[in-house]
N, C-alpha and C positions, 0 to 999 in steps of 0.2 A: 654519344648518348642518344638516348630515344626515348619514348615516353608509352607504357604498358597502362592499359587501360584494364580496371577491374570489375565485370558487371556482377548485380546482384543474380547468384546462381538459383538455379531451379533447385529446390529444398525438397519437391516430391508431391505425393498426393494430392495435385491438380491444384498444387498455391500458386497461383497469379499474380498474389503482390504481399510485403510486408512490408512493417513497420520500421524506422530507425531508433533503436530506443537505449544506445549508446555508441557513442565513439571511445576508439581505446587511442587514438592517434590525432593529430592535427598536424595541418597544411607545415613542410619544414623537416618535420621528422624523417629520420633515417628509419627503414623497417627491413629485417631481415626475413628469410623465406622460414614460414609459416607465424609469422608476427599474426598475435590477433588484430584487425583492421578496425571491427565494427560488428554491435550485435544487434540483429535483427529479431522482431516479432512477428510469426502469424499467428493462424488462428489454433495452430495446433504444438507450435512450438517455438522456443527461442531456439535461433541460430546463431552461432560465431562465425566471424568470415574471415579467413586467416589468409593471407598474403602469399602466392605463390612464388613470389621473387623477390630479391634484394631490391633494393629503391629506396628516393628520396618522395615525401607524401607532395605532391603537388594541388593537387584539386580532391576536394572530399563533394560527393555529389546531392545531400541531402541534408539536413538540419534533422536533430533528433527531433523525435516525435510524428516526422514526413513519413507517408506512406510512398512509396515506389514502386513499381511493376517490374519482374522478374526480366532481365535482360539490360536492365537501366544501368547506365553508369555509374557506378559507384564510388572509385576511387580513382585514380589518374597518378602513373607512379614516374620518376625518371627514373630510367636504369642503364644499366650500361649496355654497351652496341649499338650496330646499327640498326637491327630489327624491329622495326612497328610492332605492336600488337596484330595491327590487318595481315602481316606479312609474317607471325608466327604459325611455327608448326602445330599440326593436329597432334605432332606427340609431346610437346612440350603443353600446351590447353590441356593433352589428357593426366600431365602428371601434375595439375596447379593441387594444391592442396586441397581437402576437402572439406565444405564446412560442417560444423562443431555442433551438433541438434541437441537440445535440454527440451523437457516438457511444457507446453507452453504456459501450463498454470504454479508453474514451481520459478522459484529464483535462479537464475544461474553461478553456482561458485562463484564467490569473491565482487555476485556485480553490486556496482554501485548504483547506491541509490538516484534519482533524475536530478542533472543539475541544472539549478538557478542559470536564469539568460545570461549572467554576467561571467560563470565561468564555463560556456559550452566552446567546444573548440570551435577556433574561427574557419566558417564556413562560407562558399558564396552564396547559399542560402540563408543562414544565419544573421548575415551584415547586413540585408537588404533593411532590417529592421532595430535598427541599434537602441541599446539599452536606456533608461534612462538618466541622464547624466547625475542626477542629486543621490540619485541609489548605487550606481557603481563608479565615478568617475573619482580617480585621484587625485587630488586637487596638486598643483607642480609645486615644488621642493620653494620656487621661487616667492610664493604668496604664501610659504610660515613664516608669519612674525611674532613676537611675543614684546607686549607691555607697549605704550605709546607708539602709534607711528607715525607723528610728525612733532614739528617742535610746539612747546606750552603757547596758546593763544591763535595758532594756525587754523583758518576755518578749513575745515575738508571739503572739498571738492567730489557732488554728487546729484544728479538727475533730480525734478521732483519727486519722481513714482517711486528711488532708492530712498529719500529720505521718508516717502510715507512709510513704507515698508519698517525702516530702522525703529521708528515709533511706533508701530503696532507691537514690533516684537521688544521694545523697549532696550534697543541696542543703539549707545552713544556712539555713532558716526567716529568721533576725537579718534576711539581707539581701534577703528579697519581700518587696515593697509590698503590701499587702492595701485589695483595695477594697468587699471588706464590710462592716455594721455593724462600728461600734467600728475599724478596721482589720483584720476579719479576715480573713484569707487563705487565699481558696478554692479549690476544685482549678483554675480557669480561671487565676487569679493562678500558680499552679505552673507549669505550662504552658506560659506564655507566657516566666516567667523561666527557663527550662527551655531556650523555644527561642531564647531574644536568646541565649544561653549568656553571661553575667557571669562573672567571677573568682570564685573557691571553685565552681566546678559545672566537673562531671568535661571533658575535652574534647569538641569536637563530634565525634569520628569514635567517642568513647565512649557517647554521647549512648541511651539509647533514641527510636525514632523510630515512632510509632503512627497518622500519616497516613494515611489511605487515598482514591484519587483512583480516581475514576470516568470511562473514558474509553471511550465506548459506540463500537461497531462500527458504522460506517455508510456507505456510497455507496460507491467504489470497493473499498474494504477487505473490506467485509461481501460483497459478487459474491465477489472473490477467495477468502475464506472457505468459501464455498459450494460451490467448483468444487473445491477444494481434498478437500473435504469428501464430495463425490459421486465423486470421482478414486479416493480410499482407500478407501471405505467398497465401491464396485463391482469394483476391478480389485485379482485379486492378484497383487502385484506379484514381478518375480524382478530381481534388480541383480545385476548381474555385472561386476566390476570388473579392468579389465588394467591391467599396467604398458607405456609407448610410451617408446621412444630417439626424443626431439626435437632429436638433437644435427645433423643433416643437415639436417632441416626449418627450423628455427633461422637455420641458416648460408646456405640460398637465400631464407628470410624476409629477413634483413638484406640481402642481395645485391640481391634484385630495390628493397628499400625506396631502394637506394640511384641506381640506375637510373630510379628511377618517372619518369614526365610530371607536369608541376605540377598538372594537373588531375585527378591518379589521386590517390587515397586512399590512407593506411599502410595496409599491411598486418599483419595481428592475424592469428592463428593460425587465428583462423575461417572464412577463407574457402579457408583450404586443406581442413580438416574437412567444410566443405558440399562441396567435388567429388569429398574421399573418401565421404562417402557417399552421394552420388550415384550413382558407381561401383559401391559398393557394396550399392546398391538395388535396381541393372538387375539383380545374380545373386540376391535376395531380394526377389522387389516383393511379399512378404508383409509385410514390415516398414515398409511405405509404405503404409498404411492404416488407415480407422477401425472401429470395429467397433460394432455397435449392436443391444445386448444383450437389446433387450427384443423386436428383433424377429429375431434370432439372426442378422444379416446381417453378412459384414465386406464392405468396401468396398476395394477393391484399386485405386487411383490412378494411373494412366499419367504424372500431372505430380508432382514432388516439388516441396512447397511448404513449407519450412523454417523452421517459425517460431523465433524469437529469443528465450529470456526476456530482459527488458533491468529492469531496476530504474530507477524514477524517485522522485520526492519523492512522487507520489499514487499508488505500491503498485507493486506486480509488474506488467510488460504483457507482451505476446508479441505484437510485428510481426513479419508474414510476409513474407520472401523468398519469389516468386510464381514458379515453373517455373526451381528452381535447375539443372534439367537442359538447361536452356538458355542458361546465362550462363555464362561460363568465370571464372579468378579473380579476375579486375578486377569484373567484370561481378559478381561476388558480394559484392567489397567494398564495389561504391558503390551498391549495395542496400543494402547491409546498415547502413553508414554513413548514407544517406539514412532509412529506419524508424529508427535509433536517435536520430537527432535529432527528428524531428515526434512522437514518442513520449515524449522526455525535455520536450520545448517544449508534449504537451497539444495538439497540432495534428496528431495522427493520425486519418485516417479510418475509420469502422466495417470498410470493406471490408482495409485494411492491419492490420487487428487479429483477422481472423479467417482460417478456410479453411486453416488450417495441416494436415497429415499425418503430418511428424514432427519432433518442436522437438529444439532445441540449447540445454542451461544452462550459462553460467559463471557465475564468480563473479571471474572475473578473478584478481590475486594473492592475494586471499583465498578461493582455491579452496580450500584443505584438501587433506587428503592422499585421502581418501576421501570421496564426497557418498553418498545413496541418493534420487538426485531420483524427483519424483512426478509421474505419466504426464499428461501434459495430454488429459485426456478430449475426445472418444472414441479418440485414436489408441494407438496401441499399441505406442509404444516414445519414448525421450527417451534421448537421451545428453551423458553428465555430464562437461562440462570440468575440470577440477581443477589445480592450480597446477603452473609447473613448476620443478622444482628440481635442485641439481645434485649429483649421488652417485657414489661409486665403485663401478666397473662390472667386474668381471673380464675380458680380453681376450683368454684364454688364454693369455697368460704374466705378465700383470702387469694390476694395477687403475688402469684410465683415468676422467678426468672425465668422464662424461655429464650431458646435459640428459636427466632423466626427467619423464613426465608418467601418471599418473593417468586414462584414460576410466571414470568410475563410469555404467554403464546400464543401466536397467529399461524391461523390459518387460513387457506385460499375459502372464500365464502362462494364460490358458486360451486363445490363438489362436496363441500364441510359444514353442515348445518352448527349454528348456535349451540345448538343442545348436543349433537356430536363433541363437539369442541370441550364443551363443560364436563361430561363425561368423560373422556380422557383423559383432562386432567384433574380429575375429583379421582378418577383412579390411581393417578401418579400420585396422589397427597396419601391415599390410603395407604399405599404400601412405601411410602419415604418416612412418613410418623409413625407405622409400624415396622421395621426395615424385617426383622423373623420374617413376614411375608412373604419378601422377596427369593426367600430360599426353599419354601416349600415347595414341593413337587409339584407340576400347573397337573 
């Protein structure tokens, strides 16, 4: 037997180092040749690294979440023969498997979500820092008891600082089992009878609870983070929030939904929203661009390209509806329906995940009454869906039911004045409470 060393391989375009932001294996494991190993993150993509050999997993070289530099040791496999890794051939290196490239702002098939410290596969990076005991620790088969554990009149035997403790939480000593000398019963014994919760111990919603669980930021979460983070920290931001009558819009929403072709998509409020602001771009194409601050340039876009926040189970994404100025509202719903599924499914491509100008967020019926969304860097404006609901409306002679809705929108305040901003969206109000607008010839 010999022992085949796996390094993290060169991915391409000048990446130097990625991320670990899954293991598919742990230390023990048998893996066959092209087993996936480990899936890494750069700045451009998720990689798979897939096993060039049969082998038993010996040594994993990083803890998820660890950044590594291209060439670092990765995995450490035993396999059979006598041949080192140092002393394999350049034609066996050239036949190792090749790793597995996803876009780096898309989920990859089937990955899972980041796991809790408690169940990451045991690494010798991982161990240096062990979990903590009250959050993940099994308590041994030998310290289940149930009903009395000593006989009637027996005083128990326990520390002072144990018996304080049992009096704050208002637990009679009489009844933990102590697995100490003698029977004594230590703060781990507390604890545990503590948290099975037994009769005489206060309820569990009464309970004190001193867990603490470590859940590291890592691969798609940790980008999102990032961008997040360089969004706020660069752009100050101005949200300007209107009220819209969705009672008209509403009523040709349902009308057309009820008309559609079996091969047209419902329609959702949002594809009426992209050709209001489509509309509303041709008289502001300042609001249609990115800005790029370090070399004082904005970028003013002839195509409006719409991107979508959409929520999936692997974080925030934003697919782009591509030249919404060219698709009328069908045309914008089976876009828009089409990115929202290869994006919820982890089957969206780099190119559908980026090149946006200026996004659209909901939240659907947990819009809130008011959002203050954050600008999707580098562009310069984002506008905030928010729920809609139904309120009395004065009509000048009497109070009528309306559909009201909510646009919360910010934009970057040093390329977007106040009154730009207000304008915008006092045009988007005009042609959502008149929606005919929208289809008149510009």
């Amino acid at each position: 037997m010999s022992e085949r060393v796996i390094k993290l391989p060169d991915v391409g375009e000048g990446v130097a180092e990625a991320e670990v932001v899954e293991w598919h294996v742990k230390v023990g494991d048998l893996v066959q040749e092209d087993t996936v190993l480990a899936a890494v993150m750069t700045d451009k993509a998720t990689v798979e690294i897939p096993s060039p050999v049969n082998g038993e997993v010996l040594w994993l070289g990083a803890a998820v979440g660890e950044v590594i530099a291209v060439g670092s040791d990765l995995v450490r496999l035993k396999v059979a023969g006598e041949e080192t890794d140092s002393a394999a051939s350049n034609a066996e290196k050239a036949s190792a498997a090749a790793p597995r490239v996803y876009p780096a702002a898309t989920a990859r098939p089937a990955m899972r979500p980041a796991m809790p410290v408690a169940e990451r596969p045991s690494t010798a990076a991982a161990t240096r820092r062990p979990a903590p005991r009250e959050a993940f620790e099994t308590p041994p088969s030998h310290r289940v008891a149930h009903g009395a554990p000593r006989p009637e009149g027996e005083k128990p035997l326990a520390a002072p600082a144990v018996r304080l403790r049992s009096r704050e939480a208002g637990v009679d000593l009489r009844q933990v089992p102590g697995t100490g000398p003698a029977g004594r019963i230590t703060h781990e014994d507390l604890d545990e009878f503590i948290a099975r919760g037994p009769g005489g111990v206060r309820g569990p919603s009464l309970q004190r609870k001193t867990a603490v669980a470590e859940v590291k930021i890592v691969g798609l979460r940790r980008k999102i983070a990032e961008r997040m983070a360089i969004a706020n920290s660069h752009i100050p931001h101005i949200t300007y929030v209107e009220e819209i009558d969705v009672t008209n819009l509403e009523e040709l929403r349902a009308t057309l939904n009820k008309q559609k072709r079996q091969d047209q998509p419902r329609l959702t409020l949002l594809p009426f929203l992209m050709r209001a602001m489509v509309r509303a771009i041709a008289e502001q194409p300042n609001l249609n661009a990115l800005y790029d601050d370090e070399a004082g340039v904005i970028q003013l876009h002839a195509g409006v390209h719409i991107g979508i926040a959409a929520q999936t189970t692997a974080g925030l994404m934003v697919p782009v509806v591509r030249h919404a100025e060219a698709l009328d509202l069908w045309g914008c719903a089976m876009e828009m329906t089409r990115l929202a599924d290869v994006a919820k499914a982890g089957i969206a491509t780099r190119e559908e995940l980026s090149g946006s100008t200026i996004t659209i967020t909901s939240l659907g019926a947990m819009g809130g009454v008011v959002t203050t969304p954050i600008i999707n860097h580098p562009e310069v404006a984002i506008v905030g869906v928010n729920k809609i609901v139904v309120r009395p409306v004065w009509g000048g002679t009497e109070f009528v039911a309306r559909k009201m809705m909510n646009l919360s929108s910010s934009f970057d305040h040093r390329v977007i004045d106040g009154w730009d901003a207000a304008r915008f969206v006092q045009r988007i109000k005009a042609l959502l409470e008149a929606p005919a607008l929208i289809f008149m010839e510009e």
